[in-house]
C-alpha positions, 0 to 999 in steps of 0.5 A: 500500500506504501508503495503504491501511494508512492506513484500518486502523491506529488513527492515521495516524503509524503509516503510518511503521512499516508502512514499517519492517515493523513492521505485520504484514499477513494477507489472509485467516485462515480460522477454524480448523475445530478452533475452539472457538468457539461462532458460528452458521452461515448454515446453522443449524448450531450448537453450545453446551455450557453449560447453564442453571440453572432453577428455579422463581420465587416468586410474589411475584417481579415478573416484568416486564422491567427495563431496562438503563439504569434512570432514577431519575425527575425533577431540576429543571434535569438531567433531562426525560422524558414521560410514556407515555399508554398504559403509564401510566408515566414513560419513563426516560433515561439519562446519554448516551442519549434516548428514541424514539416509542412504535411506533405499529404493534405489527407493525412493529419499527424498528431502533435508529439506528446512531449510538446505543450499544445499549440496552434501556429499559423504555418501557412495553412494552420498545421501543428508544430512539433519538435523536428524543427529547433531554436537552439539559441531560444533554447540557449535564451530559455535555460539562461532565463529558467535556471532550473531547466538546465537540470539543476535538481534531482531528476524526478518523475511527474509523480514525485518519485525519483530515478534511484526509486525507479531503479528499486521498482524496475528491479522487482518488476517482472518482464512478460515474454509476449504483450499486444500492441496498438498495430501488432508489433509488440516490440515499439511498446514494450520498449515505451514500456520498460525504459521509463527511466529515461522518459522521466528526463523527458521534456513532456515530464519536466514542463508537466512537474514544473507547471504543477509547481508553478500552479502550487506556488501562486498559492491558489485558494482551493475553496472554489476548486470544482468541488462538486467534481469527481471522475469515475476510474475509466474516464478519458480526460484531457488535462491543462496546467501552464499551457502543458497538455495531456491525455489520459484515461482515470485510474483513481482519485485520492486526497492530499494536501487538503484537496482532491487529485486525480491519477491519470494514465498518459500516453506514453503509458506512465501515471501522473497526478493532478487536481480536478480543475485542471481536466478541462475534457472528459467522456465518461465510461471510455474504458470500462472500470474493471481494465482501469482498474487491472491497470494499476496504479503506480508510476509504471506496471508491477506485472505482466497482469498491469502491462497487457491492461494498460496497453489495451487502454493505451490502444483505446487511448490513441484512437480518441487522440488521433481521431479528435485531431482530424476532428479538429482539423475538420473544423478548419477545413469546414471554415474553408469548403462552405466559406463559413468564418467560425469568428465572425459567427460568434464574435460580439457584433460590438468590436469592443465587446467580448462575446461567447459561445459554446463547444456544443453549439458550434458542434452541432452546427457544423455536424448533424449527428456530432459524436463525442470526437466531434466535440472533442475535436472542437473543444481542440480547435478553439483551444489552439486559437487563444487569440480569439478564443478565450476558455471561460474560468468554469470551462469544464462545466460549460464548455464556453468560450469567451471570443475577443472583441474584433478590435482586440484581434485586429490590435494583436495581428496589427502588432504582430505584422509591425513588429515583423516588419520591423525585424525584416527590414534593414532600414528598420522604418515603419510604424514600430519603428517610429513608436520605439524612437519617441518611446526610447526619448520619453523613457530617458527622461523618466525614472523609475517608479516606486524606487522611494523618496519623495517623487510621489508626494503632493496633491494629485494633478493631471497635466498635458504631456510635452509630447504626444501619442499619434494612433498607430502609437496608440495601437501598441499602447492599448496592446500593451494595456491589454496585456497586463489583463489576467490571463488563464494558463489553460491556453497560450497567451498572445500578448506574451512575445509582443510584450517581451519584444516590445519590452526588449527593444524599448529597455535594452540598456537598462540591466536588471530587466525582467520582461514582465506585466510588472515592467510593462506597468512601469514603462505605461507610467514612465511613458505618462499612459497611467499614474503611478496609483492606477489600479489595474483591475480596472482593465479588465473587461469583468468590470467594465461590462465585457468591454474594453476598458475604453468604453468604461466612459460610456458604459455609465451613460449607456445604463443612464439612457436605458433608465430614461427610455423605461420611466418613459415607457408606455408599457400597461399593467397586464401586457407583455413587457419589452426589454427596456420596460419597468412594470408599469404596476407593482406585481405585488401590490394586492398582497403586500403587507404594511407594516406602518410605523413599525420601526425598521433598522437599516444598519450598514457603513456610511458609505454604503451605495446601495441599501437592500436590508433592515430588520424589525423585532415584535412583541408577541401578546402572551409569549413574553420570551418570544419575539417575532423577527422581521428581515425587510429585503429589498425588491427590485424584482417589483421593477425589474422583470427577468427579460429587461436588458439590465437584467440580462446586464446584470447576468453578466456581470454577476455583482457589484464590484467594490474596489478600493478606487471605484466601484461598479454597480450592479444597476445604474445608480440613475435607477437605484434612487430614482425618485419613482423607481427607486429601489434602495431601503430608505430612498421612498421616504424622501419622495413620499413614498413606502419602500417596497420589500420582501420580508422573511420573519421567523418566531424565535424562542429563548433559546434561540429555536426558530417556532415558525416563519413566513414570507410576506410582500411588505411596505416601509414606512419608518426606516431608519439608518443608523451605522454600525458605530453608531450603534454599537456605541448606543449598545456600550460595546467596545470594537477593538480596531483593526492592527496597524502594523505601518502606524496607521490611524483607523478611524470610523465616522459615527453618523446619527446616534439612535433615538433612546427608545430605539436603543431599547429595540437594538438591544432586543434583537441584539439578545435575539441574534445572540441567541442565534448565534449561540445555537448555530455554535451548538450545532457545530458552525465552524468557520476557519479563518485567517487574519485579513489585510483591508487598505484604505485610500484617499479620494482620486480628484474627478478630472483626473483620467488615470487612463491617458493614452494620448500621454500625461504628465502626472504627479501626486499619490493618493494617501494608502492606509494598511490595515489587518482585520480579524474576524471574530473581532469585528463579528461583535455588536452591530455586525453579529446582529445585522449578520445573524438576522441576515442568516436567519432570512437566509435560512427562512427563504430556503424553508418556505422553497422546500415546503412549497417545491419552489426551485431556488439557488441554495448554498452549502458546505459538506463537514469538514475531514480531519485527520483523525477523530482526535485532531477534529476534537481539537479544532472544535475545542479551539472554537471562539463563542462565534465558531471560528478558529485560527486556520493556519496553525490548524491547518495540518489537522485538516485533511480535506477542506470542502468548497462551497456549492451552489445547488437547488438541493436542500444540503447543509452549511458546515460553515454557519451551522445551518442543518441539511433539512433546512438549508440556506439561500442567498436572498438578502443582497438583490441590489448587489447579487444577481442570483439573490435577485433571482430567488426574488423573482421565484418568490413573487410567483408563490406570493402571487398564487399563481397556477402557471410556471414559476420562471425557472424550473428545477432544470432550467435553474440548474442551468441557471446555477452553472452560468451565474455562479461563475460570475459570483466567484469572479466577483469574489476574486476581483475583489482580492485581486484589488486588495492584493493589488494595492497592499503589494503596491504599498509594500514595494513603495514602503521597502522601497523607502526604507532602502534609502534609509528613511526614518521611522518612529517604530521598529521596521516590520518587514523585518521581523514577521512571523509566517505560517507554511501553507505548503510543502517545501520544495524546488522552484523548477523555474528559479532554481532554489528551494521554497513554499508558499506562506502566511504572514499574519501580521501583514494579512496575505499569503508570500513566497517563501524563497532561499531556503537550503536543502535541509529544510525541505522536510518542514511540515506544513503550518510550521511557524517560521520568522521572515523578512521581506526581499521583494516585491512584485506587482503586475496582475500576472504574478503579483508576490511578495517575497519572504527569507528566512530568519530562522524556524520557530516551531517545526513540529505543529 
């Protein structure tokens, strides 16, 4: 059993913890039949829900296929390339790939070599490269860049297990005297077969080991990880991680380190592991179980048994490969025979805006009876062609691709040509030419930023530059705006050899260069394209509407006009409304309730934009220990119908964006307090109106038992807004700041005080919702945490535009505060009773679904693993009164930390204690979260009565679940991003202060921190040296932990170690702070 394990865990020493019961073992997980997957099944079953945008193109829109990996032409001395007789053109090499022949036969499609990462090139008609064709001094340029690819470290497999391991298992093998192959010649696979030792320094094995680490250093949080996903042993899968590609068929599925992997058999016949998110293609049920399961399940085969198991999946195996890349090809050739353009079928109709579009949709277009190679072969096609098809972040469960604005395309392949030019040409002229010449002027006379001292100091102004951009200047400057977007490793990036070429000419004088999106963020701000303090999550199309961020302008006044044509409409109670109508009626009107004076408390922070929730308690005649609870939602679903187009809007962006600098409403703020329409608790008042709500009640006892609840369509008319200070001053309850680790003061403004006799009804539901509290603790909330970094800032002055592409002269920086918060000190007072009301609603709301059938959105948490019944003991003996705990020096109690999942099933809420007979819905945020609204929409129709549909059925919502919830998470994540962007920002200026030496009134605090180990210690495959991820509490974000000696790779994770800060590097691709080691406070959690 210890050997077998060996083969599955990403490193040997992890062997030791599978002795301890800290590995978690399944042989088989079958994929749940109530999925909401998307995969294709052998029997061509399929399904998909996404749609595509189609419009048609322009005529001048070049209509050929740009590559992936676009070349940007020849450099003496770096690069080679041969000229293709038949096309005419240059064939284009990227930084870690070559090019192959030219297929001689058009018939015959060769398959790309397993040993090469999947790539598509524009040779001439489209084929795929391989290794026939090399770059030797790209080869040369990469080792020097990537120290640990000149083999540096102890060869090892995929797997983790290492060649004096691979000689001990050889040795104990036995050799079978006659094996089956996939053409009758049993000779090419036995030798495949039986010299794994020398496939274990095999290109394909090192690019898949360092990818995995790659993956693992950027720390990835895996709460969101495709939880709900499993892979039944006998599924074919294709698997993605950093632009690596494999095939293989599943063996067996297991849990290390807190997360769920799978053990796949690859192609040249040896096993590796991965985690589930990073399938991104399966068929189901390809082999049976039982041959998956003879196959085995270590590195290579034991016995003869194993060998003739896994030559007979290996033969399957390179049917579905080999058959899927005539597919793909099929796809091309189909563009070129019916002169039909896949692009310009799905691309957005707006040249600015991102469109989509679906593996199944195109299939079914081009196939009339599409099998399950088709599909595969499709999803290969689009995957080739990132620079116009991007892969949606739920991609395995959609199966949808996000296609780039034509404007975007247009852009890459513009740069693209320029630059070749340029390379081509001896007189060097030409539009790049010229942009590099007044680039190369303006950088001279610039510094660099965030090097320290007092370049940023005074009030933020905006001045025009002694020089300008002309438009083709501003086509390479968008280009090189647009790549510092994230991007998924899923597939090639476009903008990766431009920006390293462009970088290239433009600071090759400077030493020290990393060509980086962190370097291209300096160049924009020294060439006067951005300020110093732009954020740059604000580039991204997620908060600008799917658009570029160009049209962030317009996007406002878009909303603002839609709101204006729908308060004009003339649309009539009972008649089918059109896009941009409001409900000319109230749909709720005749079954409201008002609740008339009964006063009803709006707590939130000052600068809240949107009010969606208050609360009510009331007295019960006779029952003098109960009360009932009222939880007052907003209803925006009483103006807003689910076919309106912000509605649809709203879809799209999934919630509202919160970032430090900005924030991004979900609905036109022109609406949201419109006099009429207006949709914020609170905003009636103001025009002599009642606010309109949904309202979710539940009688509570003393103990804290909900006795009974009910839903009402309710009328407002005493709300009253008060702010959390406010209110927990007129309680006596004392908040406890957050840390101030930089000498920041935190301060919170007040606002109103309450009037004394609402003190006396706060401080009811106050008694109330600590009850709630209580009996959420009894029945066993849990709820992890670790402290959290929360940054302040400034006002940005209104005329100052921090996108300038024109060019600007820019000076000043806005005042950043640092900040680390800590849950269970701020989950007190006012917090704990708007928070446990807003739970109870939550939880009423899943109720009344369940007894009236209702399909509606739900969430839940399975329980939590441990590592044994002692350690769960321990960790729910730690609990604090509120159920959380200190994650990180827990951590290694854990041996599986369930995500979150959304699902109309009534489940459980590990986290909040919330049972799985009673469930919990999101409900009480509309204004801000689209699948919030969506409970509201199904809520109106059971408050109405009706006998017809509600909107969405139990499938229809399913569906529903799998395009929204990404979009909640991406939310979730923008929000990080930004948080993560800014205090790195902050860090690097800080350090950058103190190596100038900088006085301060207070020790250094980079200089001395204590950190957590969140992962195992190991070799950086890209730098070379040996490093882990880390916590660092007193900063409230994750570190890499770099530098470290070989003794120290048997440190365990949660190890208390102290750091000091080395570096930091901004950027959206990789943004890090780097950490040293001072010494090891305590090695043995």
């Amino acid at each position: 059993m210890r050997r077998y394990l060996q083969s599955t865990v990403s490193r040997h020493v992890q062997a030791e913890r599978i002795a301890s019961g800290s590995i978690l073992s399944v042989q088989s997980r079958r994929s749940s039949s109530s999925s909401s997957t998307f995969h294709v099944h052998s029997d061509n079953s399929t399904s998909s829900n996404a749609t595509a945008d189609k419009g048609k193109a322009p005529e001048h829109v070049d209509t050929s296929d740009p590559s992936s990996s676009t070349s940007y032409g020849l450099q003496r001395g770096t690069r080679t390339s041969f000229q293709n007789k038949k096309w005419g053109k240059y064939a284009p090499l990227s930084s870690n790939a070559a090019v192959r022949h030219r297929n001689p036969n058009p018939e015959t499609v060769h398959e790309p070599s397993p040993k090469t990462p999947e790539r598509a090139f524009e040779l001439g008609d489209g084929e795929l490269p391989n290794e026939d064709f090399a770059a030797p001094e790209l080869a040369k340029k990469k080792a020097r860049t990537h120290p640990a690819r000149r083999n540096t470290s102890a060869p090892s497999s995929s797997s983790g297990v290492t060649l004096e391991q691979l000689d001990e298992l050889m040795r104990k093998d036995g050799q079978p005297s006659s094996m089956p192959s996939l053409d009758g010649n049993v000779e090419p696979l036995r030798s495949t077969l039986q010299q794994q030792k020398a496939r274990l320094l095999s290109k394909e094995n090192q690019e898949w080991a360092a990818a995995e680490q790659e993956r693992e250093s950027l720390a990835v949080e895996s709460e969101e990880d495709q939880g709900d996903l499993s892979f039944s042993p006998g599924t074919f899968v294709e698997v993605r991680k950093n632009e690596v590609v494999r095939q293989g068929i599943v063996l067996h599925e297991f849990v290390v380190g807190r997360q769920w992997r799978v053990l796949t058999l690859g192609s040249t016949g040896e096993t590796f592991a991965h985690v589930r998110s990073d399938v991104h293609f399966s068929i189901p049920n390809y082999i049976s179980s039982d041959l998956a399961e003879r196959c085995g399940q270590n590195l290579i085969h034991e016995n003869p048994g194993q060998l003739e198991a896994r030559v007979a999946a290996l033969k399957k195996l390179q049917v579905v490969i080999t058959e899927a890349e005539k597919a793909s090809y099929g796809a091309k050739n189909v563009e070129r025979q019916r002169h039909f353009n896949i692009y310009n079928h799905c691309k957005s109709p707006d040249p600015n805006k991102w469109g989509k579009v679906s593996v199944a949709d195109i299939t079914k277009l081009i196939y009339t009876e599409p099998t399950a190679l088709h599909y595969f072969g499709m999803h290969k096609y689009f995957m080739r062609l990132p620079v116009r098809y991007v892969s949606s972040p739920d991609y395995y469960k959609t199966q949808t691709f996000y296609v780039r604005p034509e404007n975007d395309v247009n852009e890459i392949q513009s740069v693209k040509d320029w630059i070749t030019k340029y390379r081509m040409s001896r007189d060097k002229i030409g539009p790049y030419s010229a942009f590099l010449s007044k680039a190369k002027d303006i950088l001279k006379s610039s510094s660099r930023p965030f090097q320290g001292g007092d370049q940023d100091t005074g009030p933020i102004t905006q001045q025009p530059a002694p020089y300008s951009f002309d438009e083709t200047d501003k086509v390479f400057i968008g280009f090189l705006l647009r790549s510092m977007r994230p991007h998924v490793t899923n597939q090639s990036d476009p903008y990766t050899i431009g920006r390293i070429e462009i970088l290239k000419d433009l600071l090759k004088h400077e030493e020290g260069v990393e060509y980086t999106d962190a370097t291209v963020h300096e160049v924009l701000i020294r060439l006067g394209v951005l300020p110093a303090w732009k954020d740059l999550t604000e580039l991204q199309a997620d908060v600008n509407g799917g658009y570029s961020f160009e049209m962030a302008p317009f996007l406002k006044e878009k909303g603002d006009n839609i709101v204006k044509r729908g308060v004009k409409s003339t649309a009539t109670a009972g008649t089918v409304l059109g896009p941009e109508d409001f409900h000319p009626r109230d749909p709720l009107e005749s079954v409201r309730r008002d609740f008339g004076n009964m006063p009803v408390y709006v707590i939130d922070d000052l600068s809240a934009e949107e009010l969606d929730d208050g609360i009510s308690i009331e007295k019960i005649t006779g029952e003098p220990e109960n009360r009932w609870i009222h939880v007052h939602i907003a209803d925006p679903a009483s103006v807003i119908h689910p076919g309106h187009v912000l509605a649809r809007t709203a879809k799209e962006q999934g919630a509202s964006f919160y970032l430090l600098q900005r924030s991004y409403p979900l609905f036109p703020k022109s609406l949201m307090h419109h006099p009429v329409y207006g949709m914020s608790l609170g905003d009636g008042i103001k025009h002599g109106r009642p606010d309109k709500c949904l309202t979710f009640s539940a009688k509570i006892d003393g103990q804290g038992n909900v006795l009974d609840y009910k839903i009402a369509a309710g009328l407002l008319r005493n709300v009253k807004k008060l702010s959390y200070a406010s209110v927990d001053k007129s309680l006596g309850i004392t908040i406890e700041n957050p840390d101030a680790p930089f000498g920041h003061s935190y301060e919170v403004p007040l606002g109103s005080a309450p009037e004394p006799a609402d003190v006396e009804t706060l401080r009811d539901i106050y008694r109330v919702a600590k009850l709630l509290e209580r009996k959420r603790f009894e029945n066993g909330c849990l709820q992890p945490h670790t402290p959290s970094v929360e940054m302040k800032t400034s006002s940005i002055p209104q005329d100052v535009h921090s996108v300038s592409v024109s060019g600007s002269k820019y000076s000043g920086f806005p005042q950043l505060s640092y900040f680390v918060s800590h849950a269970e000190r701020w989950d007190v007072g006012a917090h704990t009773l708007v928070a446990e009301m807003m739970k109870l609603a939550c939880s009423v709301c899943s109720m009344i679904a369940r007894d009236n059938n209702l399909p509606i959105i739900r969430r839940g948490i399975e329980p939590y693993v441990f590592v044994s019944d002692e350690a769960r003991q321990s960790v729910f003996d730690s609990r604090t009164p509120q159920g959380y705990i200190h994650m990180l020096p827990n951590l290694h109690k854990f041996m599986l930390v369930p995500p979150s999942i959304n699902s109309t099933a009534v489940m459980g809420h590990t986290t909040l204690g919330v049972s799985e007979d009673v469930g919990y819905s999101r409900v009480t945020s509309p204004l801000r979260r689209f699948q919030d609204l969506v409970c509201h929409w199904q809520l109106h129709h059971l408050l109405l009565g009706s006998n017809t549909s509600p909107p969405w059925s139990f499938t229809e919502m399913e569906t529903l679940i799998r395009e929204t919830t990404i979009r909640d998470r991406v939310a979730t994540g923008i929000h990080r991003q930004d948080t993560r962007f800014f205090a790195l920002m902050f860090l690097k200026r800080w350090l950058a202060d103190s190596k100038l030496g900088l006085e301060r009134p207070f020790a250094e605090p980079l200089e001395d921190m204590e950190a957590y180990l969140r992962s195992d210690v190991r070799r950086d495959r890209v730098n070379g040296y040996f490093g882990a991820s880390v916590f660092i509490p007193k900063l409230g974000i994750n570190a890499h932990l770099v530098d470290l000696d070989i003794q120290h790779e048997g440190l365990p994770v949660a190890s208390l170690v102290r750091v000091k800060a080395k570096r930091v590097d901004l950027g959206v691709q990789r943004p890090a702070l780097q950490v040293t080691l001072k010494d090891v406070v305590n090695s043995t959690p």
